[in-house]
N, C-alpha and C positions, 0 to 999 in steps of 0.2 A: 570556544565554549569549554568552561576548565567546571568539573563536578565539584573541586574541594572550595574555589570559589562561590559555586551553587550553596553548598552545605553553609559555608559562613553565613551566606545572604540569609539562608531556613532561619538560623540559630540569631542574628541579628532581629529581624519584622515582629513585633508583638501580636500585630491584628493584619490578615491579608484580607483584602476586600472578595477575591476569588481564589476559591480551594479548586482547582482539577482533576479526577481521577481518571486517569486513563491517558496513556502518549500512544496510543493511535490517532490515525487520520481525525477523527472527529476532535479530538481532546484537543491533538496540537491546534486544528484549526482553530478552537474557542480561545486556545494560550495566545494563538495570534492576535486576535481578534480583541481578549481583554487588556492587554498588556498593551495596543499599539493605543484603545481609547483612554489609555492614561490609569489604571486599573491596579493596585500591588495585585498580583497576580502569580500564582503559585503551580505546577502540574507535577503529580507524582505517579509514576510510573513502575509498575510492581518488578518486570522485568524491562528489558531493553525497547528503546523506542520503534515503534512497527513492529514489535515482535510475532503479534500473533495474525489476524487478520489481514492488516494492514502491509505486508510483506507479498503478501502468497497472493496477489489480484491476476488479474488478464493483463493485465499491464496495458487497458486501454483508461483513456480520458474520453468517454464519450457518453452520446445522452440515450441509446439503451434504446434502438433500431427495434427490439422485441418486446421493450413496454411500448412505444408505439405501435403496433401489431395487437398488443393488448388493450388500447383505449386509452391508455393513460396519459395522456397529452399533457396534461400539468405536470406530472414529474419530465417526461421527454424536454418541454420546454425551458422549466429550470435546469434541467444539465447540460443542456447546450449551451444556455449563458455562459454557464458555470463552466464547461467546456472552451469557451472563448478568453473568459481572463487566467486561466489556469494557462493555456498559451499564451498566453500578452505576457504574465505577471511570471512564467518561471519557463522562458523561452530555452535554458540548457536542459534541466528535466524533462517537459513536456513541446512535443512537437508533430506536425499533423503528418497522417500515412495515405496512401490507396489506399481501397479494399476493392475485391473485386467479390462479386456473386456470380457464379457458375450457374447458364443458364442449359437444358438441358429439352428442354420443349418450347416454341415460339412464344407460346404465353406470356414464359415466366419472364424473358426479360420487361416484357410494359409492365408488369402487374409489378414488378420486384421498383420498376423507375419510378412508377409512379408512387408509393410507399413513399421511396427514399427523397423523392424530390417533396414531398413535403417534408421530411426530416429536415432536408435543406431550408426549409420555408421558415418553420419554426426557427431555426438558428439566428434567423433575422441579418443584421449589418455584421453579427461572429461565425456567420459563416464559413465555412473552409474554402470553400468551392461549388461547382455545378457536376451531380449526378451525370456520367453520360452512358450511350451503348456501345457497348464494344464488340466487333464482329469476334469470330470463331479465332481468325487469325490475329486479331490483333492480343485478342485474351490468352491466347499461348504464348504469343513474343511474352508481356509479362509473367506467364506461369508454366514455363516450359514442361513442368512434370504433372502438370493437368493432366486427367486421363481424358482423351481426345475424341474418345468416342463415341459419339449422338451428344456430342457438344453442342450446341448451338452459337454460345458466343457467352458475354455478361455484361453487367452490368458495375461499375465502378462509379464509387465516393468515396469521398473523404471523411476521416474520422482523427482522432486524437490517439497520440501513443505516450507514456512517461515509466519514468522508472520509481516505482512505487516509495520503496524503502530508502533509495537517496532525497527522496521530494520531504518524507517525513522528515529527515536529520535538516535538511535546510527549513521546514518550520521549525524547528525547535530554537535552530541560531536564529532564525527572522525576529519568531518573540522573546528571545534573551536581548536581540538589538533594540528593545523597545523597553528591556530592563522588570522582564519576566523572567523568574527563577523556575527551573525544569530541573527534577532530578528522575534518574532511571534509576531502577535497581533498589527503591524506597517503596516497600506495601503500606498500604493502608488497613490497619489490624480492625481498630476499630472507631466508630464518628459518638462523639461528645453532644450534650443537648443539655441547656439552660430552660429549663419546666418543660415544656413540648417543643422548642424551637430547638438544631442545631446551631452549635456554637462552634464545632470545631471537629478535630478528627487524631488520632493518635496511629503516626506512619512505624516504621521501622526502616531504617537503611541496611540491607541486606549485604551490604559490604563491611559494615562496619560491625551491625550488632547492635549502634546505636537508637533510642526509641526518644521520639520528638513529639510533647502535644503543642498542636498546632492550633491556633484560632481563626477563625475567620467570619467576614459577614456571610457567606453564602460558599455550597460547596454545588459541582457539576458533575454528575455520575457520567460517566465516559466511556464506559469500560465493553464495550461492543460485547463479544460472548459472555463474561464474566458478569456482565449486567445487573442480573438476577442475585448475583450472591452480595451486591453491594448494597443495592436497595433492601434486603434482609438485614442487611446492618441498622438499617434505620426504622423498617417495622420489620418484626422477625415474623409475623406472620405473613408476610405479601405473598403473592400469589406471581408464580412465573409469569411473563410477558415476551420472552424469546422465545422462539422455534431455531435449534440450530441446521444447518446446512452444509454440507459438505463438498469445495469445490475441489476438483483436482486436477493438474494439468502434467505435460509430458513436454521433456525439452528433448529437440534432436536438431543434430548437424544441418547446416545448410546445405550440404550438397542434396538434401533430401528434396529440399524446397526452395530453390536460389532465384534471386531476384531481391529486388523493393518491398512487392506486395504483399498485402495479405489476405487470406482467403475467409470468406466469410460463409459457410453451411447456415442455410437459412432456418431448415429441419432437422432434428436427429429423433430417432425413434422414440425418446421421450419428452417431444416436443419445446428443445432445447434451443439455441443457437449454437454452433461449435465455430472457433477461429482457429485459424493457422497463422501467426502473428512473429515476424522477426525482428530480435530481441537483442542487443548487444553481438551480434553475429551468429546467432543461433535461431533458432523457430520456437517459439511456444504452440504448446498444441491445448487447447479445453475450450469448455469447462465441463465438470457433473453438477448432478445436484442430490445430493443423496443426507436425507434425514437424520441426525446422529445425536446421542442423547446426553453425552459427555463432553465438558469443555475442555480443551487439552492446549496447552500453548505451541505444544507442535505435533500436531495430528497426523495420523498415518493413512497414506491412501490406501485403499481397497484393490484388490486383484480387480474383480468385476469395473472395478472403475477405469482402471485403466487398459483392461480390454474396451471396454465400452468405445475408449477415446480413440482406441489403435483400428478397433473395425470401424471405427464410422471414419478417418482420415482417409484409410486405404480402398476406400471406395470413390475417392476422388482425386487418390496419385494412380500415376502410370508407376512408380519405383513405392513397392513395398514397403514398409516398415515393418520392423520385427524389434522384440524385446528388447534384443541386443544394441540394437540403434539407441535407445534412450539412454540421455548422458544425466540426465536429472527428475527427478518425479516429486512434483509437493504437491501437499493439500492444506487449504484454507479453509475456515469454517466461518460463515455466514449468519451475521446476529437477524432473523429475520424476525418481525413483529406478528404474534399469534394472534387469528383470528379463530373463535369459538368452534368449532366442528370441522375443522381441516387440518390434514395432516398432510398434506400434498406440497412439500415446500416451495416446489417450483412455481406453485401459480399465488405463495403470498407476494403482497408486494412489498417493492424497496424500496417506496417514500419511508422517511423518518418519520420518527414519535417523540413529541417531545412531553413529560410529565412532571408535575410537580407534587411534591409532598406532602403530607399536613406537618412535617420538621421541618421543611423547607429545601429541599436537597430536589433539584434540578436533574434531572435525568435524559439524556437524549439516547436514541437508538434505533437501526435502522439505519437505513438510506447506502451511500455507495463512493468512494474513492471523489469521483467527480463531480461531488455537490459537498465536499468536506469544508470550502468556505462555507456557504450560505449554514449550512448544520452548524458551524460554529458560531456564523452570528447569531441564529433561532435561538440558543443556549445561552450567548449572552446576553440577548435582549431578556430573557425570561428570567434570566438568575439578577441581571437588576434591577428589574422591574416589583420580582419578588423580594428582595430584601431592604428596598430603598433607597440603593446606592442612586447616587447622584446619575442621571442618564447623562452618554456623554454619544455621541456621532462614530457610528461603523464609518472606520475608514479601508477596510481591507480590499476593497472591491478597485483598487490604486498600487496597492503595494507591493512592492518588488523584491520576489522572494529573493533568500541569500543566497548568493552566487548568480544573479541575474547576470547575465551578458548576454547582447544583441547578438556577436560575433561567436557565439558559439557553431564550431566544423565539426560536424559527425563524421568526420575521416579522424580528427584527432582524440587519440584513446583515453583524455583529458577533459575530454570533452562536457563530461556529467558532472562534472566539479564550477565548469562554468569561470568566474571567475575568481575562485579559490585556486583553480590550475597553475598560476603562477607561484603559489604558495608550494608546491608539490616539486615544481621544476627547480624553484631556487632548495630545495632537500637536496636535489638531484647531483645540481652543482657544488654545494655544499660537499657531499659524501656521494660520490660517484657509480661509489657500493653501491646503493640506496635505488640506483637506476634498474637492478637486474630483477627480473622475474620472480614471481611465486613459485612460478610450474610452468615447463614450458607449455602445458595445455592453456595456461587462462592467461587473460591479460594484463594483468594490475603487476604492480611492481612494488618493492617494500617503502618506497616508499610512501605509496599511500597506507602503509599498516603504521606508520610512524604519522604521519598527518594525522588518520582516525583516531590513533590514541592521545596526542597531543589535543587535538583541537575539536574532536567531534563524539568525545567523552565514548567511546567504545574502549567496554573493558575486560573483554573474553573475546575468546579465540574465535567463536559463534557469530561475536558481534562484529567483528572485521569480516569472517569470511561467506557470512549469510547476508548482511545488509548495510554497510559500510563500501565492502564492493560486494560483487553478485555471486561469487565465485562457486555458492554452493546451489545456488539457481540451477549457474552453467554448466557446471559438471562437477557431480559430488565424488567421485571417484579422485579427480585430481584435486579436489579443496582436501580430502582427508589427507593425501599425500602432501599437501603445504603445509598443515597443521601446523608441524614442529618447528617449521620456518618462521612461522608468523607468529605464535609461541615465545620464540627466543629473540623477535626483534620487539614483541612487546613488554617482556619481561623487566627490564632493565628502564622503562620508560615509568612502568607502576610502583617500581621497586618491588619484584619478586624475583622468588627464587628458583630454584630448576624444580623442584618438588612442583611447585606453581606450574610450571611448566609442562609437568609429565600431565598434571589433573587436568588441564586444558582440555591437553589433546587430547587424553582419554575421553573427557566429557562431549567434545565438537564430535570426536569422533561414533560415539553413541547414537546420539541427533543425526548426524549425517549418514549412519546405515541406513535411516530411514528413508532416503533420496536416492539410495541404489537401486537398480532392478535386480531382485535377489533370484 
């Protein structure tokens, strides 16, 4: 996936059939989805692919155990589908875990199996498995730092895990291999209209400076939190339609929490779910859900938020946690759809919305990581429907994202690349350098910083070491410390210079105070 390739394809297409705004989960999924029905098909991405929302999830694939509890049986149902080919179709990103629910009075283990066992019901023939119960003893063998005390026992199923921000880089190659053009780093300033219809949109490529008008039959607003200010492009009077949200989570060491599992808090005092979820060798701990009235492409967690998440874990370990423990802290913000007289984010809900315009501009928003195909089809079927493109047959519910492999070993640290892995090893062999660490804290090795910049268009220091590999997930302490590493092996790959270099880290390293515990 080469960008300066991308730019030529921009500057070559006189008319694209589909304009995309937005390379998040929704956007990529519509690129997939236009481009494989045979579509010229276009996605422009203001910053980097996954940057904002789409990055910072729970890192589950699941159909949402607590919109079931809520009634919501039509969204549950479609994301467990969705749940099912998102494991079939991207078997090295996404793959199924335990959970277990801690049960603490005889009750809750039937009340909690029975829930869950129709969870399982809905999932139909994509099922993962069968809920079972687990005595006192057997739920400590898998969660040894349970606190043990007026346990009773739990409850375990199964659920979907992936790694957010590599799933989005393999959409973006899936719809390049169907001969869809993707650029990151190109905003969209402002959209073009022939009497009352759009006709087109005028981007900027933010690397360059250069400014492109672009035409096309139909454009898809994309853009999760930024939503709002795009649809203003097209009526400047509109009227907001997002409530934002703010999730936040805490990453700490395995020794805290070791094993397989994951722990799933059915309650938290603001009537929440909380996960304990492991993660590339480490534990994710969230989520919150807290109101926030600014859009930020990299938002900062709250003290209170992240006490919130430390009391409510450490009432369910026997080994404490404390500030010092946390090796990483991010927060996400949540495009959620307003409904008139609530301001309670927690209880809107996460089905999508999909709208259309009197210009003609398609808008989707809403919904959640694990119904990112079906959201992309609902957007292409509407953005053809409305402009009169020829209808052509979703095939995506078949297709095998880039880097599929069957054979994928979660013991090999390559493993997330799927079958791109080979590409990484023969570097290795290649330039033997190439083999040795970032840091000895994290895992990744340069040569995958030479891979990302070659072949997976990351073009800052940000972009390797926040979502390219995970590094500033897993500990932002040692990502700042690679910085200048990763810096100096990309420099020479873009053709820059040390000056380039020093603004890097400076700049990764700004963003990344904000994943420290200060």
């Amino acid at each position: 996936m080469s960008r300066s390739h991308m730019l030529r394809q921009l500057e070559e297409v006189a008319l694209w059939d589909i304009v995309i705004i937005g390379g998040g989960a929704t956007g990529l999924g519509a690129a997939v989805d236009a481009a494989s029905r045979g579509y010229k098909t276009l996605l422009l991405e203001q910053s980097d692919f996954a940057k904002g929302t789409s990055s910072r999830s729970t890192k589950l694939v699941h159909g949402g155990v607590r919109y079931l509890a809520q009634g919501n049986v039509k969204l549950v149902r479609e994301a467990l589908r969705e749940r099912g080919l998102m494991l079939k179709n991207a078997p090295h990103v996404c793959h199924n875990i335990s959970f277990i629910i801690p049960s603490f009075h005889w009750w809750q283990k039937w009340y909690y199996s029975i829930g869950l066992s129709a969870y399982d019901l809905l999932a139909g023939k994509l099922s993962l498995g069968r809920t079972t119960l687990l005595s006192k003893r057997n739920t400590l063998e898998r969660m040894p730092t349970l606190v043990s005390r007026k346990l009773n026992g739990g409850v375990q199923y199964k659920d979907g895990q992936f790694d957010d921000a590599r799933l989005a880089v393999n959409l973006a190659q899936t719809a390049e291999t169907y001969g869809g053009v993707l650029l990151n780093y190109c905003k969209v300033t402002s959209l073009t209209k022939t009497g009352t219809r759009l006709s087109g949109l005028v981007a900027r490529d933010l690397v360059s400076g250069s400014e492109f008008n672009i035409r096309c039959k139909t454009i898809v607003n994309a853009t999760g939190i930024f939503t709002d200010s795009v649809m203003r492009l097209d009526e400047t009077e509109h009227e907001p339609i997002v409530s934002l949200s703010q999730g936040v989570h805490i990453v700490i060491d395995k020794k805290h929490f070791p094993g397989h599992t994951a722990l799933m808090i059915p309650k938290t005092d603001d009537n929440r779910v909380l996960f304990a979820v492991p993660w590339h060798d480490k534990i994710v701990v969230g989520t919150t859900d807290t109101p926030v009235g600014e859009t930020s492409l990299d938002p900062v967690p709250l003290q209170e938020e992240i006490d919130f998440i430390i009391q409510h874990i450490n009432r369910y370990l026997s080994t404490e946690i404390q500030s010092a423990d946390i090796r990483s802290v991010y927060a996400g913000l949540r495009p959620l759809v307003r409904i008139k007289g609530t301001n309670i984010t927690s209880i809107l809900p996460r089905d999508h919305t999909t709208i259309v315009s009197k210009g003609g501009m398609v808008t989707i928003t809403g919904g959640k990581w694990t119904t990112y195909r079906s959201m992309g089809k609902h957007a292409i079927d509407k953005a053809v429907a409305n402009c009169g493109l020829e209808k052509k047959t979703c095939i995506t519910e078949s297709i095998k994202i880039h880097g599929y492999s069957h054979e994928a070993d979660q013991n090999d640290p390559l493993f997330i690349y799927g079958s791109d892995a080979a590409g990484i090893r023969n570097l290795m062999e290649t330039d033997p350098s190439f083999s040795g660490l970032l840091h000895p804290g994290l895992p990744y090795t340069r040569a995958e910083v030479v891979w990302a910049t070659t072949n997976e268009m990351a073009l800052t220091v940000d972009d390797i070491l926040a979502r390219r590999t995970r590094a500033l997930f897993l500990d932002a302490a040692a990502s700042i410390e690679a910085a200048p590493l990763v810096a100096s092996l990309m420099a020479p790959l873009l053709g820059k210079n040390s000056a380039w270099q020093m603004e890097q880290v400076s700049e990764f390293s700004a963003i990344a105070k904000n994943y420290l515990m200060h």
